[in-house]
C-alpha positions as CSV (number, residue, x, y, z in Angstrom):
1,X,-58.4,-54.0,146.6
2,X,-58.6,-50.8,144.2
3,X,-59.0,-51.1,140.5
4,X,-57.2,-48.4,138.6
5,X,-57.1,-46.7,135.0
6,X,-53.7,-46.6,133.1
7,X,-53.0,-45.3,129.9
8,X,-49.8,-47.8,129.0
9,X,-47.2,-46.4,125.9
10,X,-44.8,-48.8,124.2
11,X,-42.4,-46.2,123.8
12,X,-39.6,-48.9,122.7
13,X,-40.9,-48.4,119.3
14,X,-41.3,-45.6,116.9
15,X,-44.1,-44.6,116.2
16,X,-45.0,-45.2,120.1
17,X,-48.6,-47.0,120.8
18,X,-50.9,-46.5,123.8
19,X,-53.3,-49.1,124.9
20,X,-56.0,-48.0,127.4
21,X,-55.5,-51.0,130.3
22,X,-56.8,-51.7,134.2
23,X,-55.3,-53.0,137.0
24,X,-55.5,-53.8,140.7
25,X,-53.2,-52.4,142.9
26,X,-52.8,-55.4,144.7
27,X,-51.1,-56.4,141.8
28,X,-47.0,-57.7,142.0
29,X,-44.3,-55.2,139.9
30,X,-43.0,-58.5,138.4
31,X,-46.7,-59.5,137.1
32,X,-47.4,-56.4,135.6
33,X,-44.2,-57.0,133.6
34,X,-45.0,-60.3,132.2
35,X,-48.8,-59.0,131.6
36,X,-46.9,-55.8,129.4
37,X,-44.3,-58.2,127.4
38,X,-47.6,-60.6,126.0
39,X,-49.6,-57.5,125.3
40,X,-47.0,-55.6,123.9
41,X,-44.7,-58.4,122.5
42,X,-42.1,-57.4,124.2
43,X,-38.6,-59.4,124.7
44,X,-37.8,-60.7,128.1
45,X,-35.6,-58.2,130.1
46,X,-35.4,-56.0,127.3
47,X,-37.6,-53.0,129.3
48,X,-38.4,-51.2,132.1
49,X,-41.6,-49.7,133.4
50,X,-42.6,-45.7,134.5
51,X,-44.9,-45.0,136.3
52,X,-46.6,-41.1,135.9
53,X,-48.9,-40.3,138.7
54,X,-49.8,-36.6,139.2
55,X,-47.0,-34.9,138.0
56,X,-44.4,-37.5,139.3
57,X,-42.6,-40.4,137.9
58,X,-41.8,-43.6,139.5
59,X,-39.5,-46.0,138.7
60,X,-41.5,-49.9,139.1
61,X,-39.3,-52.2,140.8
62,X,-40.0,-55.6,140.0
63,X,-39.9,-56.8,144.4
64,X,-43.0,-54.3,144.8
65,X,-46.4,-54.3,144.7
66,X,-48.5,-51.4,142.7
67,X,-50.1,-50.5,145.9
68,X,-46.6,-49.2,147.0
69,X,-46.6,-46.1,144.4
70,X,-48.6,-43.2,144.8
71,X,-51.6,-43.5,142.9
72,X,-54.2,-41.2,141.8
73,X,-58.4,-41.6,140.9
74,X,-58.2,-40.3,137.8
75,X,-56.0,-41.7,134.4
76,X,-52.4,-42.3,135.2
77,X,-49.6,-43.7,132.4
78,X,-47.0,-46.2,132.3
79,X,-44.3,-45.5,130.2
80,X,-42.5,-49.1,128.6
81,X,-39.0,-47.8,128.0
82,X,-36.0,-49.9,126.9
83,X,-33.0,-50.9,129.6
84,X,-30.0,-49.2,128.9
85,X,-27.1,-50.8,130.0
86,X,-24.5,-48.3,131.5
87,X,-21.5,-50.6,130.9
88,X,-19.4,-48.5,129.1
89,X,-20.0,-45.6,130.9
90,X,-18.9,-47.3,133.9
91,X,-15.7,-48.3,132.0
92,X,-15.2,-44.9,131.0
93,X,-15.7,-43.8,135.2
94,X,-12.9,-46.9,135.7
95,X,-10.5,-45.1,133.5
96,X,-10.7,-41.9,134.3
97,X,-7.7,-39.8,135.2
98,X,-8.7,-37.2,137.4
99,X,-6.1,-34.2,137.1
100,X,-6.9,-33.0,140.8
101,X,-3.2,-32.2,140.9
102,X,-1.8,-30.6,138.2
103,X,2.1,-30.5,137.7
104,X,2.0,-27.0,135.4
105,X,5.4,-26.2,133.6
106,X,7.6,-23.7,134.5
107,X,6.5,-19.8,133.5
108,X,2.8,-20.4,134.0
109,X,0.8,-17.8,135.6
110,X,-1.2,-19.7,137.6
111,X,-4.3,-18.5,140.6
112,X,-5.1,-20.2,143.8
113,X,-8.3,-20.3,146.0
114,X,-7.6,-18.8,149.2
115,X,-9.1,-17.2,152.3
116,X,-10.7,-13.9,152.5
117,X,-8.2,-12.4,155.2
118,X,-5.4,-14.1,152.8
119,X,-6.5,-12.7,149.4
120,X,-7.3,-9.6,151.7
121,X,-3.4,-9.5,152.7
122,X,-2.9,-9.7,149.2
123,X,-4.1,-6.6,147.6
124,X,-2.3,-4.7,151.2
125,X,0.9,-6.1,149.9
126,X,0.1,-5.0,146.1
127,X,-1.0,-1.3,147.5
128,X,2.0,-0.9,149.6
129,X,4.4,-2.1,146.9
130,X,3.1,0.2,144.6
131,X,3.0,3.1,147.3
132,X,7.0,2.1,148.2
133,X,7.9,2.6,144.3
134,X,5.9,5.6,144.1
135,X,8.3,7.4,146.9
136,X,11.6,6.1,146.5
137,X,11.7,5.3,142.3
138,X,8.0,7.4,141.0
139,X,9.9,7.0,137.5
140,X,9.1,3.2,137.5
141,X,5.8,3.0,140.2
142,X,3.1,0.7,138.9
143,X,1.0,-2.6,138.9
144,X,2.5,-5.4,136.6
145,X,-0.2,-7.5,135.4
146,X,0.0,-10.6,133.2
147,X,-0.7,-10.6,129.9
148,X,-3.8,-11.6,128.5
149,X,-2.8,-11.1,125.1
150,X,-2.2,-13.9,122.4
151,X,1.3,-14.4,122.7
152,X,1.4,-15.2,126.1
153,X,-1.7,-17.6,126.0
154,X,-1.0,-20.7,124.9
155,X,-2.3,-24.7,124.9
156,X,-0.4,-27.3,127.2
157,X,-0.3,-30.6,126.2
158,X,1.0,-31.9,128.8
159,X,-2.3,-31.0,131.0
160,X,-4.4,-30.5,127.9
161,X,-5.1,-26.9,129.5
162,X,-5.1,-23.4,127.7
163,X,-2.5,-21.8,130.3
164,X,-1.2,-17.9,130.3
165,X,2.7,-17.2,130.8
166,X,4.6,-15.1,132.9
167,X,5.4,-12.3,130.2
168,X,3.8,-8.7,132.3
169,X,2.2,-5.8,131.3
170,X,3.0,-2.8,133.2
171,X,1.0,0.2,134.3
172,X,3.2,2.9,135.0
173,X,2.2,6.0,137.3
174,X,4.0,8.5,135.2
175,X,2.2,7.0,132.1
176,X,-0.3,9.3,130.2
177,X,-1.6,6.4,128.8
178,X,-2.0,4.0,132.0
179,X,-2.8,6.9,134.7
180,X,-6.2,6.4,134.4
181,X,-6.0,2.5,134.4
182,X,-3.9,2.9,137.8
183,X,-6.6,5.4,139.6
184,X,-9.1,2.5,138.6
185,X,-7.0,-0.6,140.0
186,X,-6.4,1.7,142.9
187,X,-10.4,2.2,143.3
188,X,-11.2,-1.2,142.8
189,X,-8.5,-2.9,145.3
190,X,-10.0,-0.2,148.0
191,X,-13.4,-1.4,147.1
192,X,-12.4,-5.5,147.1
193,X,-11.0,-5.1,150.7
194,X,-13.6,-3.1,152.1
195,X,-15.9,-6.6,151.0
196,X,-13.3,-9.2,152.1
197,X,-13.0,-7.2,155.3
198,X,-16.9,-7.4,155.6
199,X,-16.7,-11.4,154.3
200,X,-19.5,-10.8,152.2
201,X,-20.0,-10.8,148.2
202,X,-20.7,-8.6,145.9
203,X,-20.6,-9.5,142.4
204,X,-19.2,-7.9,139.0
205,X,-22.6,-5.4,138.2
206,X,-22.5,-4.5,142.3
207,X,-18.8,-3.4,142.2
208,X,-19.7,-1.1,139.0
209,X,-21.8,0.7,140.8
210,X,-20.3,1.4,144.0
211,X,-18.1,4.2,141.1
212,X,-19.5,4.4,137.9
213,X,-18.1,7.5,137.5
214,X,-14.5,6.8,138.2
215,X,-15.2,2.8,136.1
216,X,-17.2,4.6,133.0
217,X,-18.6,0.9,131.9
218,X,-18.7,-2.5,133.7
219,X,-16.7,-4.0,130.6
220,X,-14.1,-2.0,132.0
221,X,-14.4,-3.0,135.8
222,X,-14.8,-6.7,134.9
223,X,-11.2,-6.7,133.4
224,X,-9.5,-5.0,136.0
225,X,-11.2,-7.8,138.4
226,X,-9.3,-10.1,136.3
227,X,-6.4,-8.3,136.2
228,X,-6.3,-7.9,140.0
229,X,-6.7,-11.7,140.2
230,X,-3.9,-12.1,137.8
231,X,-1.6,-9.8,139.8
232,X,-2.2,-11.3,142.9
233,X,-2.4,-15.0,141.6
234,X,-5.9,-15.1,143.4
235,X,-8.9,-16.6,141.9
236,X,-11.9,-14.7,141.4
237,X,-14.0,-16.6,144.1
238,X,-11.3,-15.7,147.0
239,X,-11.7,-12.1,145.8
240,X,-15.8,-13.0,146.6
241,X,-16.8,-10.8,143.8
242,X,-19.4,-13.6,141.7
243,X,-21.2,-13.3,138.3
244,X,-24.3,-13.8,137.8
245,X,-25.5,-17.9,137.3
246,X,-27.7,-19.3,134.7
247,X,-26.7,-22.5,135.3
248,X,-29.2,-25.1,136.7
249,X,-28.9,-28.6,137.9
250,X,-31.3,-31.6,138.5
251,X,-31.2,-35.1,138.7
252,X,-29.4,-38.2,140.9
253,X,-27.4,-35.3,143.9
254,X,-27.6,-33.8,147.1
255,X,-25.7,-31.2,148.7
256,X,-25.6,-28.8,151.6
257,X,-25.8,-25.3,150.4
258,X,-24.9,-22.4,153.4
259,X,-26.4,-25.6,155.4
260,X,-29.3,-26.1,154.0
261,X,-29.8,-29.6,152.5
262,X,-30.5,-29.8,148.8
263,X,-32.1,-32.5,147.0
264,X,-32.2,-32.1,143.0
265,X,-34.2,-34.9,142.6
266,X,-37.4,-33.2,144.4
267,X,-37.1,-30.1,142.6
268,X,-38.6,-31.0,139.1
269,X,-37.7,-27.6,136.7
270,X,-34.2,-28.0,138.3
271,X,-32.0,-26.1,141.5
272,X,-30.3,-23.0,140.4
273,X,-26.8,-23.3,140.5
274,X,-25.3,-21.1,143.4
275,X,-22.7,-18.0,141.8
276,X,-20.5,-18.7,145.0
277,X,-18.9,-22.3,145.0
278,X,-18.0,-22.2,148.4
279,X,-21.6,-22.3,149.3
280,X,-21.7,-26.0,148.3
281,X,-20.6,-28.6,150.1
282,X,-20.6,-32.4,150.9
283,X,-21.7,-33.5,147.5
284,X,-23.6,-37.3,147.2
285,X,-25.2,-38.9,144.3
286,X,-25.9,-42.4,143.0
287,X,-25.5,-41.1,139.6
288,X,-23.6,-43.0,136.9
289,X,-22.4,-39.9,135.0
290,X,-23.4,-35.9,134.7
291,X,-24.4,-35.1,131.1
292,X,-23.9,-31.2,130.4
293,X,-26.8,-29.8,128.0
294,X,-26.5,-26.6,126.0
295,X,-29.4,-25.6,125.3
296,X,-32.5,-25.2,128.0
297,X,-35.1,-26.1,126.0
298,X,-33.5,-30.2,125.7
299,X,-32.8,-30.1,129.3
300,X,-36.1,-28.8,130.1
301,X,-37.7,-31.9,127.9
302,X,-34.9,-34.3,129.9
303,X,-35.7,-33.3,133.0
304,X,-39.8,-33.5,132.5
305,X,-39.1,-37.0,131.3
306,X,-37.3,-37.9,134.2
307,X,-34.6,-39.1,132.3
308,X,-32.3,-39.1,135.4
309,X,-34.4,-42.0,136.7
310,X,-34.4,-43.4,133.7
311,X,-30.9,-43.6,133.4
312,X,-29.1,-42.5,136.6
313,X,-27.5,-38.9,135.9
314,X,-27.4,-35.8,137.0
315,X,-28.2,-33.1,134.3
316,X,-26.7,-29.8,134.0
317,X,-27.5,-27.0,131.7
318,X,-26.0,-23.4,131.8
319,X,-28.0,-22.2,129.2
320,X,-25.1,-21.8,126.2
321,X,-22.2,-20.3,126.8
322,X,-21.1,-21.4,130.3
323,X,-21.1,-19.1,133.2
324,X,-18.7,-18.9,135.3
325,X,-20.6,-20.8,138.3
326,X,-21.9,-23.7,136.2
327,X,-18.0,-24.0,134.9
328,X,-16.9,-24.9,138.7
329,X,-20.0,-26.6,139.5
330,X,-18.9,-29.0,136.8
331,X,-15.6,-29.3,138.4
332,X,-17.1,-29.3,141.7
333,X,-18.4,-32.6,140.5
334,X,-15.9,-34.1,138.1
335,X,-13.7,-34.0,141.3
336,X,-15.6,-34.6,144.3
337,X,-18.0,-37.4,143.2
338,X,-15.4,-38.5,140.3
339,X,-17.8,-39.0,137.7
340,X,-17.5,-39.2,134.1
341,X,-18.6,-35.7,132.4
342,X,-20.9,-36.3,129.0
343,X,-22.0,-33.3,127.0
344,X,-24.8,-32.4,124.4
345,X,-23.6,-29.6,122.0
346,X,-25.0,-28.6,118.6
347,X,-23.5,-30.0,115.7
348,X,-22.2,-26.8,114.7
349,X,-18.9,-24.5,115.2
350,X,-20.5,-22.7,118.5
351,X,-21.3,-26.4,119.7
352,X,-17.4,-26.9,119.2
353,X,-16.3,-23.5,121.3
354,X,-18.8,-24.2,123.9
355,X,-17.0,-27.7,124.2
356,X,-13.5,-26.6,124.4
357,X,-14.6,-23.9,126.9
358,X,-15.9,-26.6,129.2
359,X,-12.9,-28.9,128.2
360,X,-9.8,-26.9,128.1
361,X,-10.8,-23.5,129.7
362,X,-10.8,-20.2,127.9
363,X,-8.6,-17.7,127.2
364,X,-10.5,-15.1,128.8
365,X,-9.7,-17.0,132.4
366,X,-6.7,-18.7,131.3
367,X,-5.2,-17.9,134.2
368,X,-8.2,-19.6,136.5
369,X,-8.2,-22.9,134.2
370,X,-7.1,-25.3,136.6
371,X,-10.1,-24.5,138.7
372,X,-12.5,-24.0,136.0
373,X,-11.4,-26.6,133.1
374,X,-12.9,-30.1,132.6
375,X,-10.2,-32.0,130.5
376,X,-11.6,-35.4,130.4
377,X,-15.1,-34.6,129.8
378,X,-16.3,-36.6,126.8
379,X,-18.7,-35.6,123.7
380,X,-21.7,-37.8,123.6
381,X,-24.0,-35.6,120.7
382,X,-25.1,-34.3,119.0
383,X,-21.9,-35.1,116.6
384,X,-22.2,-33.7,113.1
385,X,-21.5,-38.0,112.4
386,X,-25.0,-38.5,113.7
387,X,-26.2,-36.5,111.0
388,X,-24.9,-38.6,108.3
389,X,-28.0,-41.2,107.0
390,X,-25.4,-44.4,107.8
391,X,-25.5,-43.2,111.8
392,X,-29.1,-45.0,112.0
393,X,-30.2,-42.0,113.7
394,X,-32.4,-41.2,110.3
395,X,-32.6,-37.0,111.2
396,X,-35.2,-35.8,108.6
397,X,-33.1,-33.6,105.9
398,X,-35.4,-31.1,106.8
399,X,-33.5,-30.6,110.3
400,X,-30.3,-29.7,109.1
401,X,-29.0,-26.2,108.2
402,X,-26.7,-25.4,105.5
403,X,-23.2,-24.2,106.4
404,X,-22.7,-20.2,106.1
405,X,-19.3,-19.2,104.9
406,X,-18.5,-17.8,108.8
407,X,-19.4,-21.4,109.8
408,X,-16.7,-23.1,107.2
409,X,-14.3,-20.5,108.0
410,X,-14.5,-21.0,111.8
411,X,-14.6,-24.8,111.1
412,X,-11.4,-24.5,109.3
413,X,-9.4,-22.2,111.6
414,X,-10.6,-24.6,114.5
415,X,-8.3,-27.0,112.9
416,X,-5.8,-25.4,113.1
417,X,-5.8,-25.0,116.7
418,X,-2.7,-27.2,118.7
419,X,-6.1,-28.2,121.2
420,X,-7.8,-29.9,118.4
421,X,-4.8,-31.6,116.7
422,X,-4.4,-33.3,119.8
423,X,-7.8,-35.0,119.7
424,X,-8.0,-37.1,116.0
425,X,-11.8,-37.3,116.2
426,X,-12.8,-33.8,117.1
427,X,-10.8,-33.3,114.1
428,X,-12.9,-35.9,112.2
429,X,-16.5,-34.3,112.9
430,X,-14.9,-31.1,112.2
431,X,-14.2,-32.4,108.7
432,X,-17.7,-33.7,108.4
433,X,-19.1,-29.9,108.8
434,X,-17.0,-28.6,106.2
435,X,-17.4,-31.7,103.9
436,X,-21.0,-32.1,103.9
437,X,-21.7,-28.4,104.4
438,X,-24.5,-29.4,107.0
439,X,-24.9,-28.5,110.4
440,X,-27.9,-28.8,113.6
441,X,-29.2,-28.3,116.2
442,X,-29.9,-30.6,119.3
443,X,-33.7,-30.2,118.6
444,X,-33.3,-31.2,115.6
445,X,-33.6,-34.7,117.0
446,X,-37.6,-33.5,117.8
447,X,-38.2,-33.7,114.1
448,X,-37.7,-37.6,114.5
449,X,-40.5,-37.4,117.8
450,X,-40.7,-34.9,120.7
451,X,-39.4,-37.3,123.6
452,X,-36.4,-39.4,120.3
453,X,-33.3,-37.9,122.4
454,X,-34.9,-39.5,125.9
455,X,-36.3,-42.4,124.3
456,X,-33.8,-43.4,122.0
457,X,-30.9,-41.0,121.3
458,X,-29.3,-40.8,124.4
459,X,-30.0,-44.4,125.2
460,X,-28.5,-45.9,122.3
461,X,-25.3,-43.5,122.4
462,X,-25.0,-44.5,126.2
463,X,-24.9,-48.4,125.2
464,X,-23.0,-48.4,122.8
465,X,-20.4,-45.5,124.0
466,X,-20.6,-43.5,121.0
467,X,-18.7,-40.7,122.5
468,X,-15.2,-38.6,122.2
C-alpha cells in the first residue's frame, strides 16, 4: 500500500477551489467518490472524477481501484467535473438524415470521384475532342467549361446545397482573348496525366511550378484545376492534385492511414489531417458527436483538457476558413461513422460564412458540394444569443466588440440570402448582431475563466441542446 499526494479542484463551481488531499492507492473509485461529495458537498451523481498524472488524463471509473491508473511520486490532480448527459445529442444522432444519396435536379453540373486511369481517360477524351474541332471546324475549336459566375450558381432547397448549372463558357482557339487560356488548359491537362499516369500526387503550388512561365501566377493555375474538374465532371481528388491541410483532428477515432493505424486519442496536440482523402480509411470511434472549432487556440485549450474524455467527441479544427481536406474529412465522418456534426464559430459575420461553407458548400467549389458540404451539421456556439445577459452565460461586457459598419452591412446582405431564409433561427442571431450592435469571439468565453467553455459552456449547451 502506497500513499499518494493529490491536489483535488471542484471545478463544478465558479470560482473553482483546490484542496490539498492524500490517498492510498488501494483505495476503491467508488470510495473516493463518496469521500469527494462530503468534502466538497457535492450532490449524489451529479460528478465525475479526472484524474491528471504526468501529462495524461484518466477518466476514474467507479468498478476500479486507484491502483489501476498510472500514478506518479510527485503531486498529481483530480479534476471534479459535472456529468453531462448526452441525451439530446443522441436524439439529434436518431434523427438525422444523412443525404449520402443525393437526387440533384435536372441542369446541375455536378463532379464524381473516380479512378486515376478513369479521370486519366478523361482529359484523353477532352484533348482529342478539342484536337477533332480544331481540324475539321478551327472556327469553333475549344474547351467549354461551366460557369462559375453568379448567374449560374445558385442555392437548392431541395438538398439545401449551393449547386452550379449547366450554362458553359467557352474558350475558343481563334479567340484573341481565350488563346492564351487554351495554351494553359492544354499545359495543364498534359501535366495532370503525366501524374495520374504515375499514380502519384502533386498538389496545387507543385503543379505551378512544373511552368511558371507558361501559368504566370498559381491563382491562375488553381482555376484552371477547377475548371478542368468542371469540364470533365471529375473531382479534384480523382485529378490527385491536393491543397495544402491545416486541419487537425483529435479525440474519440481511429483510422488506417496508407495502412498505418491511427489513434487520435494518443496523440495529445492532435493528428494532422491528411490533404488526400483516399488515404483514410476504415474509420471507428465511440464518439457521441464531432464538434468543429474555428479557431486553434479553443481547440488547443479543448484538447489539453481532454474534453473528448470528458464528454465523448472527436474534435476538429481547420484553423478558420476550412481547407479543402478538413471539408471532406468532415464528410468523411458525417457519413461513415454517421454522427451528428456540432460547430463553434465566432459570434460574428465571418463565424456565419465559415458556417455556411461547412454547411452548404461554397461557391468557389460549387460544383464539388456534394462531396464537400455538410448540410445537417448543427450550430452549438458561440451564438450572438449567448451574448445577451438573460442567456446565463454572464460574458463580461468587456468581451464583446462593437459592430463596424462592414459587419452590419454583411449581416444584412446575409439575410437576404435564399440559404438563410430557409433556416428561421440563423436568421434570428443574425438579427441579434445587427440589433445589439455587438459581436465576439469564442475566447471571449476565457474572460469568464480559462478552462468556462470545457467546464461549463459546452457542457451546459450539450444538456440542454441549445443548438441550430
Amino acid at each position: 500500500m502506497v500513499r499518494y499526494n493529490f491536489l483535488v479542484k471542484n471545478a463544478t463551481i465558479l470560482p473553482s477551489t483546490e484542496v490539498k488531499m492524500s490517498f492510498d492507492n488501494s483505495i476503491q473509485i467508488n470510495e473516493l467518490y463518496q469521500i469527494l461529495q462530503d468534502e466538497f458537498e457535492l450532490r449524489k451523481g451529479s460528478f465525475v472524477l479526472f484524474l491528471r498524472s504526468g501529462k495524461k488524463w484518466y477518466s476514474l471509473d467507479k468498478g476500479k481501484v486507484l491502483s489501476n491508473y498510472s500514478l506518479k511520486k510527485e503531486l498529481m490532480r483530480i479534476e471534479i467535473k459535472r456529468k453531462v448527459s448526452v441525451d439530446k445529442i443522441r436524439k439529434l444522432r436518431n434523427e438525422l438524415t444523412l443525404l449520402q444519396d443525393y437526387e440533384l435536379p435536372y441542369g446541375v453540373t455536378n463532379v464524381e470521384t473516380m479512378s486515376s486511369e478513369k479521370a486519366k481517360n478523361k482529359i484523353v477524351e477532352a484533348a482529342l475532342l478539342f484536337l477533332n474541332e480544331a481540324l475539321n471546324n478551327p472556327d469553333e475549336a475549344g474547351f467549354k467549361i461551366p460557369s462559375r459566375g453568379k448567374r449560374n450558381i445558385g442555392f437548392d432547397e431541395e438538398q439545401e446545397l449551393v449547386l452550379i448549372g449547366r450554362q458553359m463558357i467557352e474558350r475558343q482557339f481563334r479567340s484573341l482573348s481565350s488563346v492564351s487560356t487554351i495554351e494553359q488548359m492544354s499545359i495543364l491537362m498534359r501535366l495532370l496525366h503525366d501524374i495520374l499516369s504515375r499514380d502519384i500526387h502533386s498538389t496545387k503550388r507543385d503543379i505551378f511550378y512544373m511552368n511558371v512561365n507558361a501559368f504566370k501566377k498559381q491563382a491562375v493555375s488553381d482555376s484552371l484545376i477547377e475548371d478542368l474538374g468542371a469540364m470533365i465532371q471529375a473531382t479534384r481528388t480523382s485529378l490527385n492534385v491536393s491543397a495544402s491541410s491545416k486541419g487537425i483532428v483529435v479525440g474519440k477515432l481511429q483510422f488506417k492511414e496508407k495502412g498505418d493505424l491511427i489513434d487520435c486519442r494518443a496523440i495529445g496536440s492532435g493528428k494532422a489531417i491528411s490533404p488526400n482523402i483516399d488515404d483514410i480509411e476504415d474509420l471507428e470511434s465511440d464518439a457521441e458527436f464531432c464538434l468543429v472549432i474555428e479557431k486553434d487556440a479553443i481547440f488547443n485549450r479543448l484538447a489539453e483538457d481532454h474534453f473528448y474524455d470528458y464528454v465523448p467527441s472527436i474534435l476538429v479544427t481547420a484553423k478558420g476558413q476550412p481547407d479543402m481536406a478538413t471539408r471532406q474529412f468532415l464528410k468523411k465522418i458525417n457519413d461513415d461513422l454517421q454522427l451528428p456534426i456540432l460547430a463553434i464559430m465566432d459570434a460574428d459575420p465571418y463565424g456565419f460564412e465559415i458556417m455556411r461553407v461547412y454547411s452548404v458548400g461554397s461557391k468557389a467549389l460549387s460544383f464539388e458540394s456534394t462531396h464537400l458540404a455538410v448540410p445537417n451539421i448543427k450550430w452549438l456556439g458561440l451564438l450572438p444569443s449567448d451574448l445577451k445577459p438573460e442567456s446565463g452565460f454572464d460574458i463580461p461586457r468587456e468581451a464583446l466588440i462593437k459592430m463596424t459598419q462592414k459587419d452590419i452591412r454583411r449581416s444584412k446582405l446575409m439575410l437576404e440570402e435564399e440559404f438563410v431564409k430557409r433556416k428561421p433561427k440563423w436568421q434570428e442571431q443574425l438579427e441579434i448582431l445587427i440589433n445589439t450592435g455587438y459581436k465576439a469571439e469564442i475566447q471571449a468565453l476565457n474572460a469568464r475563466d480559462p478552462q468556462f467553455i470545457t467546464n461549463f459552456y459546452l457542457p451546459q449547451k450539450i444538456e440542454t441542446g441549445d443548438f441550430i
